[in-house]
C-alpha positions as CSV (number, residue, x, y, z in Angstrom):
1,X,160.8,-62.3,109.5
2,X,159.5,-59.1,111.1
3,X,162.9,-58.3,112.8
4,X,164.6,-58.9,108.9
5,X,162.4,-56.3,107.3
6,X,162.9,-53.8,110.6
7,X,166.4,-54.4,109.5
8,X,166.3,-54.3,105.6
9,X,163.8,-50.8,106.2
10,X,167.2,-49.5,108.5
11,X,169.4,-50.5,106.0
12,X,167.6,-49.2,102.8
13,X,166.6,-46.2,104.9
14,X,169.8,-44.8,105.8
15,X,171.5,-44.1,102.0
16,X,168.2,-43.3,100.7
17,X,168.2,-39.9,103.7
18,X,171.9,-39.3,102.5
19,X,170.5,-39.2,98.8
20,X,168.0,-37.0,99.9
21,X,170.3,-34.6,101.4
22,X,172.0,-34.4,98.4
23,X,169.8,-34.4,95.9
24,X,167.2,-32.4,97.1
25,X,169.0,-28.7,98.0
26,X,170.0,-29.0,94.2
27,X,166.6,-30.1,92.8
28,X,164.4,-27.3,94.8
29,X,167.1,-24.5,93.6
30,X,166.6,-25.4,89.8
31,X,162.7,-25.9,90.3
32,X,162.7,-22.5,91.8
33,X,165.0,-20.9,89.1
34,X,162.3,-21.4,86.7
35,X,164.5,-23.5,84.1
36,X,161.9,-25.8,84.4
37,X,159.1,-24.0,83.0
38,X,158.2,-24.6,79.2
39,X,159.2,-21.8,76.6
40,X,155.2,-21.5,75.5
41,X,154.8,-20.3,79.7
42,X,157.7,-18.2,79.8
43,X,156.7,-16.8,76.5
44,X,153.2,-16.0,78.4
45,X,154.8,-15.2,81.1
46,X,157.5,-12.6,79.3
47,X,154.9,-11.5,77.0
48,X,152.3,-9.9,79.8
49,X,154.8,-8.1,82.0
50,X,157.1,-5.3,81.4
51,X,160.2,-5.9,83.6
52,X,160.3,-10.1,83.4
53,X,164.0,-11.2,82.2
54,X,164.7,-14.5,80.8
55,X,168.3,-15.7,81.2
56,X,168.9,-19.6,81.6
57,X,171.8,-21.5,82.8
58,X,171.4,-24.9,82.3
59,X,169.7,-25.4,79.6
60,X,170.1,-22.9,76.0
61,X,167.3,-22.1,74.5
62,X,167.7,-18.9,73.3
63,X,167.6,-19.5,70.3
64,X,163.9,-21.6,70.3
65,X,162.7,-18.6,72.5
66,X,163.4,-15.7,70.2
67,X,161.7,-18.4,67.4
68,X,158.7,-19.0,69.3
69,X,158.0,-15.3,70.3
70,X,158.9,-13.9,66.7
71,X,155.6,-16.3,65.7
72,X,153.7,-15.3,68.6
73,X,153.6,-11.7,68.2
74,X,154.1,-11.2,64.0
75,X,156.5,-8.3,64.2
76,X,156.0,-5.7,61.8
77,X,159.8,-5.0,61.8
78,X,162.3,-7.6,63.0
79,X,165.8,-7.3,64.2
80,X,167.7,-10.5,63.1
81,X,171.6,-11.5,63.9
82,X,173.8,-12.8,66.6
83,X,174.3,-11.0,69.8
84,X,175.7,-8.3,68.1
85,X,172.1,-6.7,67.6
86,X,170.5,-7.2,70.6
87,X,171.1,-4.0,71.3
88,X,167.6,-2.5,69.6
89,X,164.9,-1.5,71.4
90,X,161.3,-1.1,70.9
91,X,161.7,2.2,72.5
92,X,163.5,3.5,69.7
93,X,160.2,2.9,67.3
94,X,157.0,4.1,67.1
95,X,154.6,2.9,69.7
96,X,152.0,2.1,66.6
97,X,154.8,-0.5,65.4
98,X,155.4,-4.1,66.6
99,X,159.2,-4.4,66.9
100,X,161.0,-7.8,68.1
101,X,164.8,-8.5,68.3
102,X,165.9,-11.8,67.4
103,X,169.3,-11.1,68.2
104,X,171.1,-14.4,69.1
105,X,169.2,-16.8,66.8
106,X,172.4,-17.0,64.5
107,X,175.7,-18.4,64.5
108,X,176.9,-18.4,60.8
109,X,175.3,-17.1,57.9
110,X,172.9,-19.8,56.9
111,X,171.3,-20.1,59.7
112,X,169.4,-16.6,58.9
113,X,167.7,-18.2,55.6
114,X,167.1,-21.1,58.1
115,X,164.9,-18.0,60.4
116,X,163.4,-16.7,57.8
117,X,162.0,-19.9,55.9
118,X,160.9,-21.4,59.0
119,X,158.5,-18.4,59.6
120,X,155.0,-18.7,58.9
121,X,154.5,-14.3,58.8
122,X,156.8,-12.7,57.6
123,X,157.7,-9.2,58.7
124,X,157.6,-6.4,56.6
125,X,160.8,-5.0,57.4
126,X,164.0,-6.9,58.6
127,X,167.5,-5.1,60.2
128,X,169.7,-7.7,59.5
129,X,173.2,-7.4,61.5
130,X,176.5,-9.5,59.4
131,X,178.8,-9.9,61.3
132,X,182.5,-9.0,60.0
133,X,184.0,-12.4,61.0
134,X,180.8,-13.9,58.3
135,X,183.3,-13.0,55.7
136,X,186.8,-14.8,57.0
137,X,187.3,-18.0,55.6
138,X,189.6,-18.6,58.9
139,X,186.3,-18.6,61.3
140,X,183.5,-19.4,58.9
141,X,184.4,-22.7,57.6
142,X,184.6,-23.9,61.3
143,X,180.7,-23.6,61.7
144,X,178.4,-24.8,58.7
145,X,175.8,-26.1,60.7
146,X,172.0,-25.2,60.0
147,X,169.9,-24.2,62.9
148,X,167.3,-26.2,65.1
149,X,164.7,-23.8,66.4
150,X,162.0,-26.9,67.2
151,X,162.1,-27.5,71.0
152,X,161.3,-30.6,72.8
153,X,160.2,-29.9,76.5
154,X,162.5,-32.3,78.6
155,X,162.0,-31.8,82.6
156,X,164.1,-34.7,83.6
157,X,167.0,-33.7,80.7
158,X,167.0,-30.3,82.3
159,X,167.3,-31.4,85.6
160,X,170.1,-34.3,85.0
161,X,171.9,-31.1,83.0
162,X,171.5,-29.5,86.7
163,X,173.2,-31.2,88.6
164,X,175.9,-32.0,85.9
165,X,176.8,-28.4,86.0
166,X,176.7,-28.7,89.9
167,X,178.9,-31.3,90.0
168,X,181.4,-29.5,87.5
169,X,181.1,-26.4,89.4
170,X,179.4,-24.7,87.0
171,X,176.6,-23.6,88.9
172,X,176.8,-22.8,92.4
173,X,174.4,-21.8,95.4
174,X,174.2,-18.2,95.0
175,X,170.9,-16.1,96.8
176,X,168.3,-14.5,94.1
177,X,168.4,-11.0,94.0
178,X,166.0,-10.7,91.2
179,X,163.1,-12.9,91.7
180,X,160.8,-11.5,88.9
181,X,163.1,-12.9,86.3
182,X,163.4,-16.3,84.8
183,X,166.1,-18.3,84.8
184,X,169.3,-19.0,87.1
185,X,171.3,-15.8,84.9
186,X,168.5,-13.5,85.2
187,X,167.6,-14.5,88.9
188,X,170.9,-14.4,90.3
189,X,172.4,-11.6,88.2
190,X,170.0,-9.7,86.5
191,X,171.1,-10.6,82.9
192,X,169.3,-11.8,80.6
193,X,166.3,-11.0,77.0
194,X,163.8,-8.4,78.0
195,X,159.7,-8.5,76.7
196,X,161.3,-6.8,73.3
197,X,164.5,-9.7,72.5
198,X,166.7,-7.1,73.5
199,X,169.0,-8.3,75.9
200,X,169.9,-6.3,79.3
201,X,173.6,-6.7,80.8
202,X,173.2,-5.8,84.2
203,X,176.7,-7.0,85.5
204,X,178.6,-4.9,83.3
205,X,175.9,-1.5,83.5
206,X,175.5,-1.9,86.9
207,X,178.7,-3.5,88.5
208,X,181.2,-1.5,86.9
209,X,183.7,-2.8,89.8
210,X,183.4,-6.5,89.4
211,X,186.0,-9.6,88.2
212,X,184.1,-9.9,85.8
213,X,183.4,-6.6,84.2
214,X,186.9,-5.8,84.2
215,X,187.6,-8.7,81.3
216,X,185.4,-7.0,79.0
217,X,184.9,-3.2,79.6
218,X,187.3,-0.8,78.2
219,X,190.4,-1.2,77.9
220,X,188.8,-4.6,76.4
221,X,190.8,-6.9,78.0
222,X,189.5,-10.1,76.6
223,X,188.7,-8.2,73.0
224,X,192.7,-7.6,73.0
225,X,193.5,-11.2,73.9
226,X,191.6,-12.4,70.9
227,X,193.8,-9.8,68.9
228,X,196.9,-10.8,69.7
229,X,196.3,-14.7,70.0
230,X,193.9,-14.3,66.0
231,X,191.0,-16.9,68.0
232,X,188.0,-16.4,68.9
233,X,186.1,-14.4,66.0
234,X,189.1,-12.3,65.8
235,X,190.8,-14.7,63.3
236,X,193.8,-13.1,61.0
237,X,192.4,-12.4,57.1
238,X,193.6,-11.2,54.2
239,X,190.6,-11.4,52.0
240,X,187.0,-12.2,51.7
241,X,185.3,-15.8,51.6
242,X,183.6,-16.7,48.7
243,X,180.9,-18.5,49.6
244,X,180.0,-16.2,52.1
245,X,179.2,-13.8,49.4
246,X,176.8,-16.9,48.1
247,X,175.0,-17.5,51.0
248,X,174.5,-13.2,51.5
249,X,172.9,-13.6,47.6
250,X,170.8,-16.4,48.6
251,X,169.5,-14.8,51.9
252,X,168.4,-11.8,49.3
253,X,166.8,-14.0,47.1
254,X,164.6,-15.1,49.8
255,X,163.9,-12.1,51.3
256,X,162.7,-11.0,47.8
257,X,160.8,-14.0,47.4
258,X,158.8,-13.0,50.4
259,X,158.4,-9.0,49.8
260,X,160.6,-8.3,53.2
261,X,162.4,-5.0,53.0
262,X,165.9,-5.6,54.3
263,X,168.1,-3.0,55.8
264,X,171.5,-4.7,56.5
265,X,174.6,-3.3,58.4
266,X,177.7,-4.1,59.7
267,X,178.0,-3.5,63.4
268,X,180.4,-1.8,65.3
269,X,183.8,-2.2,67.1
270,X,184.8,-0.1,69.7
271,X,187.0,2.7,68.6
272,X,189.7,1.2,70.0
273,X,189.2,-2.3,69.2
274,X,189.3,-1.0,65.4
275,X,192.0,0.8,66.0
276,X,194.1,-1.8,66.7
277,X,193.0,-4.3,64.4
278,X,194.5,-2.0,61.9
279,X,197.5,-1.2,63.4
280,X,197.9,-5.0,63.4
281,X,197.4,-5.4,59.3
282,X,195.8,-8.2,60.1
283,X,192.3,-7.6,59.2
284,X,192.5,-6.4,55.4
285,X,189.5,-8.4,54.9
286,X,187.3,-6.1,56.7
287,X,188.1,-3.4,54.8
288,X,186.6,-5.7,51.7
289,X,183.4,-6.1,53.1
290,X,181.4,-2.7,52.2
291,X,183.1,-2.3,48.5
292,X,182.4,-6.2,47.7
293,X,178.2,-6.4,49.6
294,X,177.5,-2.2,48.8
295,X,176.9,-3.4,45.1
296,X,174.9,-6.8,45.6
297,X,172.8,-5.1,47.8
298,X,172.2,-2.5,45.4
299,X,171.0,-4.7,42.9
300,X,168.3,-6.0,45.2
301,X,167.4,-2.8,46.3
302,X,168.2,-3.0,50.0
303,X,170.0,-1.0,52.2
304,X,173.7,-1.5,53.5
305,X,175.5,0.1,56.0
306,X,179.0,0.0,57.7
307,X,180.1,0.6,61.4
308,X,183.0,-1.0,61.6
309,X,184.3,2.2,62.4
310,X,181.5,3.2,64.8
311,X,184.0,6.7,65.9
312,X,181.3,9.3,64.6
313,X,178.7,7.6,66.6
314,X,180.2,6.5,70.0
315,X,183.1,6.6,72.6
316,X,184.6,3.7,74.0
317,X,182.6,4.4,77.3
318,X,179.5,3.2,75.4
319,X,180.5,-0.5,74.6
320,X,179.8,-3.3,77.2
321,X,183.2,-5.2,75.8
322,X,185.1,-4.6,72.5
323,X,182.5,-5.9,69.9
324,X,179.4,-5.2,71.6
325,X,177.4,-1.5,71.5
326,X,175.4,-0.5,74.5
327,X,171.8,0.7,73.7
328,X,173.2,4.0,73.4
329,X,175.3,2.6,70.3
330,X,172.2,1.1,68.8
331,X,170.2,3.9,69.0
332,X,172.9,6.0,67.2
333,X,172.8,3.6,64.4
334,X,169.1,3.4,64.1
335,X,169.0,7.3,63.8
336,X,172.3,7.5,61.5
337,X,170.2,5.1,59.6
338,X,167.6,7.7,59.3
339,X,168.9,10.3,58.6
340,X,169.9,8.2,55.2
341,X,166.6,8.4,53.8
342,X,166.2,4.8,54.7
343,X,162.8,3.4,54.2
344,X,162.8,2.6,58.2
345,X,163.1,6.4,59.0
346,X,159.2,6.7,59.4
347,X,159.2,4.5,61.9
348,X,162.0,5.6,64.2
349,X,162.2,7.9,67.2
């Protein structure tokens, strides 16, 4: 009997070390990454440094981080939109003002209503980015979803999603640079949301020679593929959607329900990125957008801006691919802004 469980120990033993081997590399990498650690930490975390990034691989939860922090901290103004305005600052505000960028939160334009309503404060002030493609019936009728910004913490979901994306290839071992940060994006690149919700590219700012900035940085390789192929946010149209002019009314309605002062725009493409979507003729819905959402917004007494064509405020040098501004870009804005008599102009640099 003795010698049996010797044996059964041996044999059990020897696939359980193999396992091990396996298993364990992958599990100490995403326990170090910090992907592990709940959003209210990394909130805390985030929230009482200066230069702590938060950029995760495996898991999203970008958009149940920039909820959780917007309740934590009350802004006084509020920067709400997809990617396309996380390019604010808090630097470019008054240092008596509590600015946060929820840039990234969105995908289609219910899902702001679904931000806002889900708030307990609400800001005083909110620069609300609309994205041009909001307003083709081509790319907006393939997202209707509503957003989910309550978040489950689920270590052993996060880990299984681990070594998933191991498995597939998606994540590789790769040596952290930036060990402050939070996530494996922000720890092995340096990308990823600063304290503010802004987000910081380093790959692209600070490897100008890489595979991977050359897809994006001018002459905006990948922008132009989207062009020429009409996918990808760039679908063709000839004129507005409807119901996206419903769902702009009914994010007014609310606002003005709740006293928050809205100062819309329309973010920029690259000069040349505009440029040829008009040489294409492919686009005349864009050109629809201020003349139709100018007078709506006028009737609620909120501002509206255009910078589509961004030309008077930036060079192709200062975009990080062909729809995105660097800082630079969004500094511009703010200060164009301002120099509108906007009701924001008080509080920017």
């Amino acid at each position: 009997m003795k010698q049996f469980l010797q044996k059964l120990i041996i044999f059990v033993s020897f696939p359980l070390i193999i396992l091990l081997f396996i298993f364990l590399p992958p599990f100490f990498l995403i326990c170090r990454s910090g992907e592990l650690i709940p959003i209210n930490a990394i909130i805390r975390i985030q929230q009482s440094s200066d230069n702590v990034l938060v950029g995760t691989a495996i898991q999203n939860i970008d958009a149940q981080l920039k909820f959780e922090t917007t309740k934590i901290i009350n802004p006084d103004i509020l920067a709400l939109g997809t990617s396309r305005v996380m390019q604010f600052r808090r630097e470019y505000f008054n240092d008596d003002v509590v600015f946060y960028n929820a840039g990234g939160v969105v995908v289609n334009l219910m899902q702001y209503i679904d931000f806002i309503t889900a708030l307990e404060h609400n800001p005083e002030y909110v620069i609300i980015g609309l994205d041009q493609y909001f307003f083709n019936e081509a790319y907006t009728k393939g997202d209707q979803s509503h957003a989910v910004y309550a978040y489950t913490y689920d270590p052993i979901k996060i880990v299984v999603n681990g070594f998933k994306k191991m498995l597939q290839k998606e994540l590789t071992y790769q040596p952290y640079i930036y060990n402050n940060n939070i996530g494996l994006t922000a720890k092995v690149h340096g990308d990823g949301f600063r304290k503010d919700g802004s987000y910081f590219y380093n790959r692209i700012i600070n490897e100008p020679n890489s595979d991977y900035n050359s897809k994006f940085v001018f002459p905006f390789e990948d922008t132009i593929k989207r062009i020429d192929a009409g996918n990808a946010r760039f679908e063709y149209g000839e004129d507005i959607y409807r119901e996206s002019i419903k769902q702009v009314v009914l994010l007014l309605n609310e606002c003005k329900r709740r006293n928050i002062n809205v100062i819309a725009f329309i973010p920029p493409f690259a000069p040349y990125v505009n440029l040829k979507m008009e040489e294409s003729g492919n686009y005349n819905y864009v050109k629809k957008i201020h003349t139709t959402l100018y007078p709506i917004f006028e009737q609620f007494d909120y501002e509206f801006y255009d910078f589509t064509d961004s030309s008077h405020l930036s060079d192709d040098s200062m975009y990080l691919d062909g729809f995105h501004g660097n800082d630079n870009v969004y500094h511009n804005i703010l200060l164009d802004i301002k120099s509108n008599n906007s009701i924001l102009g008080r509080y920017i640099k």
